[in-house]
N, C-alpha and C positions, 0 to 999 in steps of 0.2 A: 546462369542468370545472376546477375548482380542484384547484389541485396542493396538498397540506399540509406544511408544515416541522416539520422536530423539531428540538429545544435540545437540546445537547449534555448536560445532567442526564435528557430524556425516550430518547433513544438510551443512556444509559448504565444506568438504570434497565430498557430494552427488554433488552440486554445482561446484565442481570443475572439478571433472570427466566429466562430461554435459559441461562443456565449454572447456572442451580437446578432447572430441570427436568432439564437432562441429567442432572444428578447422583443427581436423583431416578433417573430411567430406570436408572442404571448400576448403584445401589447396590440397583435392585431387582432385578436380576439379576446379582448380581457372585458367589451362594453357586453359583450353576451355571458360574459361570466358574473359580474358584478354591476354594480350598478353607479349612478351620481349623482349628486346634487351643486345645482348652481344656483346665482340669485345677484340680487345688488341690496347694498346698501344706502341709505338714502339719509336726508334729515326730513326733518318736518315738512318744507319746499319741494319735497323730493328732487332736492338736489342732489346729484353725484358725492359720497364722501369718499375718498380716497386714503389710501393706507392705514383704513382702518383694520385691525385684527379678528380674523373669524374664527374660530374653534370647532371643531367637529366633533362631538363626545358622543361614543356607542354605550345609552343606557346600560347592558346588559355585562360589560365588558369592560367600561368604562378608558376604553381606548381613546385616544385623542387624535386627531389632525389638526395643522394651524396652517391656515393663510392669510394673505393680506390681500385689500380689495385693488384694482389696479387704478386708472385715471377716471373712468367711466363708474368704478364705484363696483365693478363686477367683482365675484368669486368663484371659483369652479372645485370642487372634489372630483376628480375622477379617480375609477376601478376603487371604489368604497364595497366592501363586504354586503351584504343583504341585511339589514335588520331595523334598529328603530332607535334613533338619530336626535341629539338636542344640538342648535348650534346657537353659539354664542358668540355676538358682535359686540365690539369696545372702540373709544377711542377719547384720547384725553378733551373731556370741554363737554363731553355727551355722555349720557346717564348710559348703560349698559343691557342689551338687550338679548334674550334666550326666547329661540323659538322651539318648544318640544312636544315630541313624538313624532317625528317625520319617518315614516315605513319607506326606508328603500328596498325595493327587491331587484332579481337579478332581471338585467337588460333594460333598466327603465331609468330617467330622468326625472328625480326632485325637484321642484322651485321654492326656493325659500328667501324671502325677499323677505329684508329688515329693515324699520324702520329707526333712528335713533333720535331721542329729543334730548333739546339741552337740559345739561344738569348735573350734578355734582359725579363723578367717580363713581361712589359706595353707591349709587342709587342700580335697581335692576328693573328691569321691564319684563316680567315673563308674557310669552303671548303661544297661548296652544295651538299646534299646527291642525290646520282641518285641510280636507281633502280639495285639491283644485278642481275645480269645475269643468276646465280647459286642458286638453295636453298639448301645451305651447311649442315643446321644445325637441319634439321628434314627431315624425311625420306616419309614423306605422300605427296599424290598430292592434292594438294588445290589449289582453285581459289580465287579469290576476285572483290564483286562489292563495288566500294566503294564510299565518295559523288560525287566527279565529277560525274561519271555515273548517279545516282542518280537525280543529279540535271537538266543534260543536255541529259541526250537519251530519245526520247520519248518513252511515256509507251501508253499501251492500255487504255482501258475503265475500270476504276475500283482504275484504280492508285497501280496498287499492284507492290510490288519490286520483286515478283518472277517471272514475266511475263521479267523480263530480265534475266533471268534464260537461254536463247535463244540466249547469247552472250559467255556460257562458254562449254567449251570441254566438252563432255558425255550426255549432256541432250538432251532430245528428247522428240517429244510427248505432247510438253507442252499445256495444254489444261483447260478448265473450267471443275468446278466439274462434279459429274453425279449426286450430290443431291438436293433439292430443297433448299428454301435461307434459311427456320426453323433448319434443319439437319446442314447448313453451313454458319452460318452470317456472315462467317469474308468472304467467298468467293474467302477462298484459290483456288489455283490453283492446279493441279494434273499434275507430270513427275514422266518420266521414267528414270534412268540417266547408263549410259555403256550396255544398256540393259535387266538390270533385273528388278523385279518386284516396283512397286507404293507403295509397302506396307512397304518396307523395307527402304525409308527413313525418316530422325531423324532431327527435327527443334526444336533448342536451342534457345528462346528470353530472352536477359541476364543474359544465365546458366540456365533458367529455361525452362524442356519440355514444348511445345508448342504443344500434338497431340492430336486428338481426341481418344478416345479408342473406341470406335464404328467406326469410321472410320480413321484408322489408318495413311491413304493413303494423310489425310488434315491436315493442320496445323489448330489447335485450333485459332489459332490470328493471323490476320494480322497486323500488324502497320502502322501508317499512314505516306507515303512515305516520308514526311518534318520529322520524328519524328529518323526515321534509319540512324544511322550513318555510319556504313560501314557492309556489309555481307561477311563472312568466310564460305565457301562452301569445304569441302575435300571430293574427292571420290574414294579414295582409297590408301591400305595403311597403315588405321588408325589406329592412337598412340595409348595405353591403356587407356588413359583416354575418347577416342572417345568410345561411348556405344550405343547398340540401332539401329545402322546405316549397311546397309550391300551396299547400293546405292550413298545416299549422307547424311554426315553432316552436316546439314547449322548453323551456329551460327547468330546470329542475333545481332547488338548489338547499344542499344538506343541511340541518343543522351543527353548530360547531358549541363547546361548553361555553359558560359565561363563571363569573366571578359567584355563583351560587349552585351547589349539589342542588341535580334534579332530577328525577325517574321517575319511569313508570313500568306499571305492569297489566296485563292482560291476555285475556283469555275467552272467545269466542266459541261456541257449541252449535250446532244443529243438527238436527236429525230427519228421519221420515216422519215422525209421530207429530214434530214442529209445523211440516208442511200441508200445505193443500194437500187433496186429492186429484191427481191427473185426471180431469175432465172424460178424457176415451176410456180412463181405466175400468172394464167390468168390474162388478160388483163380487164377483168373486173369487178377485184375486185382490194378493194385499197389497199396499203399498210398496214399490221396490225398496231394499236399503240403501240409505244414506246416510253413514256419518260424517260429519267435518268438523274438525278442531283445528282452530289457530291460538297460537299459543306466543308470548315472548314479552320484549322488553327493552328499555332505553336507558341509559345510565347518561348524565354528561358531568361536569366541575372544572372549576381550576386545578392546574398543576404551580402554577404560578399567579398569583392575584396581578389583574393586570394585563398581562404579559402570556400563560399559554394555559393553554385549556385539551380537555380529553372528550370525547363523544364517542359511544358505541351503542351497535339497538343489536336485537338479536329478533329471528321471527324464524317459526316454526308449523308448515301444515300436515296434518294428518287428514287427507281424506278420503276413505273409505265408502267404497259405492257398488249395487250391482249392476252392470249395462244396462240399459234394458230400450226396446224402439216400440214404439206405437203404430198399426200402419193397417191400412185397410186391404184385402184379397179378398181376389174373384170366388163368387162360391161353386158348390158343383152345376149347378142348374146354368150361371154365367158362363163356366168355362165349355159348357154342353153346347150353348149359343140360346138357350132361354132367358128374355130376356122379359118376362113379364111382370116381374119384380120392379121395372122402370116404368113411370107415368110417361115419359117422351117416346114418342115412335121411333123408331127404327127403320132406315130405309132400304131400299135395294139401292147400292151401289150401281148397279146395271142399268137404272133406269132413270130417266130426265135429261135435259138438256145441259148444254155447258156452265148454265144460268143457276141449275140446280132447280128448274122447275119441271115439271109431273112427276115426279119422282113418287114410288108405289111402297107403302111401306109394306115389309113385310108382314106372314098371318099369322096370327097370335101372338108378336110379339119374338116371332122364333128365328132365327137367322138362320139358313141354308147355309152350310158350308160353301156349296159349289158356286152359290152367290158371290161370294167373298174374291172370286176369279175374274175379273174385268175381261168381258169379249173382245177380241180387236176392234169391233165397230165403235164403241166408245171407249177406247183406249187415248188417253188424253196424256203426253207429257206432264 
């Protein structure tokens, strides 16, 4: 067999194609990974101002992007990072305007419309972003949890962010898995969302599927609740780039360091002694054991101000439990066919119409064995 060479121009053109396709693949899916904002600039008329200068500054991070408005006076940021955004309009003749806290999160569209009035350079117009009313600029229904929530609603046992899943339109059902912790270590949670089936939704952690192929119905990962920085949820609707999903899209999207050292730590306990008492449990037996400890922690900073940043979280469960099932059995007097223990009669099978009327109950309550044998005369497929 011949082996074949490549010239350093047919490897480099091979090379090239391979970093055109990726970019293809990424940029096809960069609006479910990140997020944008768009808007116009206007004067006082709201007329169109054109080549005016926009700025994009990431509070946190203090990153920049710069555009210019086009003829119609528009701006667009597209695949913008998730987080919380001031943007700044200028242009010579017009006082200078900053609109801040704009929350992007992943897979969603900002509108940030500026207004600029005449007046000197040095002058600044700040105007705080509030939440629109309308979502103008895409046609899908999405939710969002994002840190606030995060930080401040309480969660169940387990600390999972989909257990607030419970706070948005459509879902239902929300419930612990039905597998054991080997089959499920991240110990996703399982919903139903508008209805239909468990199976049909699609969890995104940073662009990347998160499902189990065996069990379709769980998220392969969980993240650790200090670690998520805001959740994009759409269910219905969905844009082209949404794949996979026919119930809910959830995008998930990590947090990353900023220009300030931040941590935390914690530490979560439970026990039996913490809990209820099982409702069926007799009285004298004790409560089954139950311990569970979670345990861990989130570091993030600069490595560079500016420029790159570090993030890591750590999370750790211990939990210790004895099985145990609740369940009701026939006693000896039931299993004999005494059945006197029931207020409802009991009938002979043997006897009544197709209709299930005269039918004879049996005496005292007691069921014949040999009853229990259907005669051929009323033997009924």
């Amino acid at each position: 067999m011949k082996a074949r060479t490549f010239t350093f121009c047919q490897a480099a053109t091979f090379c090239l194609v391979v970093l055109a396709l990726f970019s293809l693949a990424t940029s096809a899916h960069a609006q479910a990974l990140f997020g944008a904002v768009v808007g116009n600039v206007t004067d006082s008329s709201n007329a169109a101002i054109a080549g005016a200068a926009v700025t994009l500054i990431n509070k946190e991070t203090r990153q920049e992007r710069q555009a210019t408005t086009t003829d119609t006076g528009g701006f667009d940021f597209a695949t913008i990072p998730p987080g919380t955004y001031d943007v700044r309009a200028s242009k010579p003749g017009f006082a200078s305007s900053v609109r801040t806290g704009l929350v992007v999160s992943a897979n969603s569209t900002v509108r940030a419309d500026i207004q600029l009035s005449v007046g000197a350079v040095n002058e600044t117009v700040t105007v705080s972003a509030t939440g629109e009313i309308l979502q103008t600029d895409r046609a899908e229904v999405r939710q969002s949890v994002d840190r606030d929530q995060l930080e401040n609603l309480p969660n169940s046992i387990g600390r999972n962010y989909q257990s607030l899943f419970v706070t948005l339109p459509g879902f239902d059902n929300i419930r612990s898995s039905y597998n054991s912790t080997p089959s499920n270590p991240s110990k996703a949670l399982v919903f139903n969302v508008n209805g239909v089936s468990f199976n049909i939704n699609n969890t995104k952690i940073d662009g990347a599927q998160s499902i189990n192929v065996w069990l379709p119905h769980e998220s392969a990962y969980v993240p650790t609740l200090e670690a998520v920085e805001t959740v994009n949820v759409v269910t219905n609707s969905f844009e082209a780039e949404t794949g996979l999903a026919g119930g809910a899209a959830v995008y998930v999207q990590t947090k990353s360091g900023t220009n300030s050292l931040h941590g935390a730590a914690f530490l979560d306990h439970d026990n039996q002694h913490l809990n209820a008492r099982p409702f069926f449990l007799p009285f004298s037996q004790s409560k089954p054991k139950f311990v569970y400890n979670d345990f861990g922690g989130a570091i993030g900073g600069p490595i560079r101000r500016n420029k790159l940043f570090f993030f890591t979280s750590y999370e750790s469960t211990d939990d210790r439990e004895a099985a145990f099932y609740i369940a009701t059995v026939p006693t000896a007097d039931i299993k004999s066919g005494n059945m006197q223990g029931s207020a409802n009669p009991i009938y002979d099978p043997n006897t009544g119409d197709s209709n299930g009327l005269g039918r004879t109950p049996f005496t005292n309550q007691t069921v014949r064995r040999t009853a229990l044998i259907r005669s051929p005369r009323n033997w009924r497929p």
